[in-house]
C-alpha positions as CSV (number, residue, x, y, z in Angstrom):
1,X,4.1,15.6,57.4
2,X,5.7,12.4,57.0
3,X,6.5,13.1,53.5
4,X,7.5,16.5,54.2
5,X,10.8,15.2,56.0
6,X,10.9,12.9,53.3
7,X,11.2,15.7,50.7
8,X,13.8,17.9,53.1
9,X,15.9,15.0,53.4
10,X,16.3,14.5,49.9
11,X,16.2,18.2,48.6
12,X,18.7,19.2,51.3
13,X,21.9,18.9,48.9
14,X,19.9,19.4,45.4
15,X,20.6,22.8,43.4
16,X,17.6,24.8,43.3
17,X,17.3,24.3,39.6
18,X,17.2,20.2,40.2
19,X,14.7,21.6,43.5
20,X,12.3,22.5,40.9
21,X,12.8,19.9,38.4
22,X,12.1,17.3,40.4
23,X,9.0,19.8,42.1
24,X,7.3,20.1,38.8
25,X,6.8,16.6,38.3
26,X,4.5,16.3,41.4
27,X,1.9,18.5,40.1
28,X,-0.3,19.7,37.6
29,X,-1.3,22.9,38.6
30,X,1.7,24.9,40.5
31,X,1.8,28.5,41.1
32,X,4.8,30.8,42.2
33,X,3.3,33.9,43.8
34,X,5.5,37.0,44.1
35,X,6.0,40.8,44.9
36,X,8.9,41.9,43.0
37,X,10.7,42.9,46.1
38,X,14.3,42.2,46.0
39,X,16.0,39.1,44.6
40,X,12.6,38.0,43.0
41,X,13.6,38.0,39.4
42,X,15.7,34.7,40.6
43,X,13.2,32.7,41.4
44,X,11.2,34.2,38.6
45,X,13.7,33.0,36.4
46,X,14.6,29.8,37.7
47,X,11.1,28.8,37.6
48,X,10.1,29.7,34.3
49,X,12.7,28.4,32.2
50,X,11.7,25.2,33.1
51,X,7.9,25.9,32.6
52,X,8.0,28.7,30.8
53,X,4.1,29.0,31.0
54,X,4.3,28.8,35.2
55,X,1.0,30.6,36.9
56,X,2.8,34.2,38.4
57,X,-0.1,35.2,41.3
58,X,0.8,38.8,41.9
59,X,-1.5,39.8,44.6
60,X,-0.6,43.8,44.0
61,X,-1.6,45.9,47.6
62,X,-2.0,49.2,45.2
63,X,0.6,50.5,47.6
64,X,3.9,49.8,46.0
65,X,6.4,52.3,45.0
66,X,6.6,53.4,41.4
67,X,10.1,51.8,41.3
68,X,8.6,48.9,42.2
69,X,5.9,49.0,39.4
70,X,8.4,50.0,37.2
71,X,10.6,47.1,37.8
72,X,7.8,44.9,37.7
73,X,6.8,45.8,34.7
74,X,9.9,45.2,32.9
75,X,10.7,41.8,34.5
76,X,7.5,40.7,33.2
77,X,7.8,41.9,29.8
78,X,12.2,40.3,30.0
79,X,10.6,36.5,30.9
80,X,7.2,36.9,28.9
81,X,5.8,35.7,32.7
82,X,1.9,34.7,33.0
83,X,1.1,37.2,35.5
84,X,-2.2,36.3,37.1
85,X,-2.8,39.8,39.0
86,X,-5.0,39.6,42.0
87,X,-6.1,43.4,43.9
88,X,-7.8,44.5,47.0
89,X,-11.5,44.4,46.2
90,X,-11.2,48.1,47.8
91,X,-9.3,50.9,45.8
92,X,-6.6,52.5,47.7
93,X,-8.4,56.0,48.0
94,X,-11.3,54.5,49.2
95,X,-9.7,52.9,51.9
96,X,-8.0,55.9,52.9
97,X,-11.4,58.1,52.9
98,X,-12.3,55.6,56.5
99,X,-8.7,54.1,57.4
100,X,-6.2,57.0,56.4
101,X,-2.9,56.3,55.3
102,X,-1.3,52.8,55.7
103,X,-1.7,52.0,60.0
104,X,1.3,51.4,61.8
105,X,1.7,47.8,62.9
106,X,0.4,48.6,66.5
107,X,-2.4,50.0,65.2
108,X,-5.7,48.4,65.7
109,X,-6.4,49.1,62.1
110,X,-3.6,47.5,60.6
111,X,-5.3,43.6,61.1
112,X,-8.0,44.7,58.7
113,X,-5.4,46.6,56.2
114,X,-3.6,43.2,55.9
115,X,-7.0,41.3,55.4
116,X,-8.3,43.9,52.6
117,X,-5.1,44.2,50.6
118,X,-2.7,41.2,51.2
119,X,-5.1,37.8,52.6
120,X,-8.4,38.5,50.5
121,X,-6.9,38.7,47.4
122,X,-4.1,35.8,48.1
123,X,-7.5,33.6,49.5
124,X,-9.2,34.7,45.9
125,X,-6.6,33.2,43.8
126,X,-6.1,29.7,45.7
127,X,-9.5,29.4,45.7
128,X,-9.6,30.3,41.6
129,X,-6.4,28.8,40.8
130,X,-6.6,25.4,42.9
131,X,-3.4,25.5,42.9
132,X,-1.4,21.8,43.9
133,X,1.8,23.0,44.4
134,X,3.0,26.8,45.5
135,X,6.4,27.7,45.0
136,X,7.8,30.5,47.0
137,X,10.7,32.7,47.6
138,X,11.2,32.2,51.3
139,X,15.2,31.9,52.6
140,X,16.0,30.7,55.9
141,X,17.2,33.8,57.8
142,X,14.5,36.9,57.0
143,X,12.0,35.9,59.8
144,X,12.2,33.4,62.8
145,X,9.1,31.7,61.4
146,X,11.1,31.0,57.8
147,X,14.0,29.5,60.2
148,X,12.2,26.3,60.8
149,X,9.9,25.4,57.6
150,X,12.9,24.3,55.9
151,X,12.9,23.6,51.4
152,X,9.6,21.6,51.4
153,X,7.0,22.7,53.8
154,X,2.7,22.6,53.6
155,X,0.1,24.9,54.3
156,X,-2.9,23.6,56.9
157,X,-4.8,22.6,54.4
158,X,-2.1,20.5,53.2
159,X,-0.9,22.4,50.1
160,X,2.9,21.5,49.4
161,X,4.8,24.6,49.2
162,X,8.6,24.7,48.1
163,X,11.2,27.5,48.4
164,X,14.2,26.2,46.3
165,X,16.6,28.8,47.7
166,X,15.6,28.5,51.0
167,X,19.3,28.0,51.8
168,X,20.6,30.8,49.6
169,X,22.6,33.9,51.3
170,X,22.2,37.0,49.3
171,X,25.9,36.7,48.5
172,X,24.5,33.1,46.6
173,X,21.6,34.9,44.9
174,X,24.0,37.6,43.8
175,X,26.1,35.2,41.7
176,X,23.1,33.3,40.1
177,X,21.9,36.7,39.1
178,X,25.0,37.6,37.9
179,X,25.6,35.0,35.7
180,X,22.2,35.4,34.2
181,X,22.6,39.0,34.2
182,X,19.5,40.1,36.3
183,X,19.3,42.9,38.8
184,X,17.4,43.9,41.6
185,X,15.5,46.7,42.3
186,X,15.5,47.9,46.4
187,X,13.3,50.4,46.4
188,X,10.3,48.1,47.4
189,X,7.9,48.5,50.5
190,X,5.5,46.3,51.8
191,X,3.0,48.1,53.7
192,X,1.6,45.1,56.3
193,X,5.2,44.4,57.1
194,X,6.9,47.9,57.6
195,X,9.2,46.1,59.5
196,X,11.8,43.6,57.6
197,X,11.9,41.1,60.0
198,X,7.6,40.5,60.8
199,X,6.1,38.1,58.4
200,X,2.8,39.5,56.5
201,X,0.6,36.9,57.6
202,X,0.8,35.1,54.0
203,X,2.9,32.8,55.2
204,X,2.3,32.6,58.8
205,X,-1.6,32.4,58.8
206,X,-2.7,31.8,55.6
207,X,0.1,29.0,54.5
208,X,1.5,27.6,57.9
C-alpha cells in the first residue's frame, strides 16, 4: 500500500492523458473494463489512443437497454475497440423462469442476481485475462466507497487499478468530450445497482 500513496502523490496533479501514459508503462497486460453507461466513451477514448489494441472486458448482464446496445455498438465500431465480451453463464429467460424479473435490492434474491450476471462473469475474465493492471472509470463523488480510493488504488489480491478521471466533474468530462466530439448516451440501467448511489459489488467486493 506503500506504493499506492506513492502513485496518488505523484498522479495527484497529472492530466489523465499523462495518468495513463505513465500507467501503461507498468504493465504488460492491462485491461479497462466498461458498461457503456454514461461518460464511458471518455475513458474509452483516452485509453485507446494511446494503446490502440487495449483489452475492453465488457461483462454484458443481458439486461441492458436497447439504447444502450445500440450505443455500444457504435462506440465500438467509432474506436475499432478489442471488446473482450464476458455473459452470465445463465441466459436471461432462464433466469427469469426461477428468479422472475430483476429482484429489488431488498430482495433476498438480488445477492445471487449480482453473482450470476455481474461477479461470475467479471471473476471469468481476470482469471482468463490475468490482467496486471485494470483501468477503470470510477470519479470521486458517485458512491461514498469511490470517495476514498483516490487515482491509484489495488484490489485484495493486489491488482493495481487506476481511474485517471477520478477527479473529473461531469462539467470536466463534458469538455473533453466536446473537444473530441463524443457523446453520451443516458438511457442506461444497471440492474444490481437500481439505485445510482450503491456500488455493484465490482468494485466493492470483488476489487477492494
Amino acid at each position: 500500500m506503500d506504493n499506492i500513496q506513492k502513485y496518488n502523490e505523484q498522479l495527484a496533479n497529472k492530466s489523465p492523458q499523462e495518468i495513463m501514459e505513465w500507467s501503461f508503462t507498468l504493465g504488460s497486460a492491462p485491461v479497462l473494463t466498461t458498461n457503456f453507461r454514461p461518460y464511458e466513451v471518455a475513458i474509452l477514448h483516452l485509453c485507446t489512443s494511446i494503446l490502440p489494441n487495449l483489452k475492453i472486458v465488457w461483462c454484458d448482464s443481458g439486461y441492458n437497454t436497447k439504447a444502450t446496445y445500440v450505443y455500444a455498438e457504435k462506440i465500438i465500431t467509432m474506436l475499432s475497440l478489442n471488446i473482450q465480451l464476458y455473459s452470465p453463464k445463465q441466459t436471461s429467460a432462464y433466469r427469469e423462469v426461477y428468479m422472475g424479473s430483476v429482484p429489488d435490492i431488498d430482495d433476498p434474491k438480488h445477492s445471487e442476481f449480482t453473482e450470476q450476471v455481474k461477479l461470475e462473469p467479471f471473476r471469468r475474465a481476470m482469471a482468463e485475462l490475468k490482467p496486471d493492471l485494470w483501468v477503470t472509470n470510477l470519479r470521486k463523488g458517485q458512491t461514498s466507497f469511490r470517495d476514498g480510493i483516490g487515482i491509484a488504488s489495488q484490489t485484495g489480491a493486489g491488482l493495481l487499478k487506476i481511474s485517471p478521471f477520478y477527479n473529473y466533474s461531469d462539467k470536466e468530462l463534458d469538455s473533453y468530450m466536446l473537444d473530441y466530439g463524443l457523446v453520451n448516451e443516458y438511457d442506461y440501467f444497471d440492474p444490481t445497482k437500481v439505485d445510482e448511489k450503491r456500488e455493484c459489488g465490482l468494485h466493492n467486493r470483488e476489487g477492494k
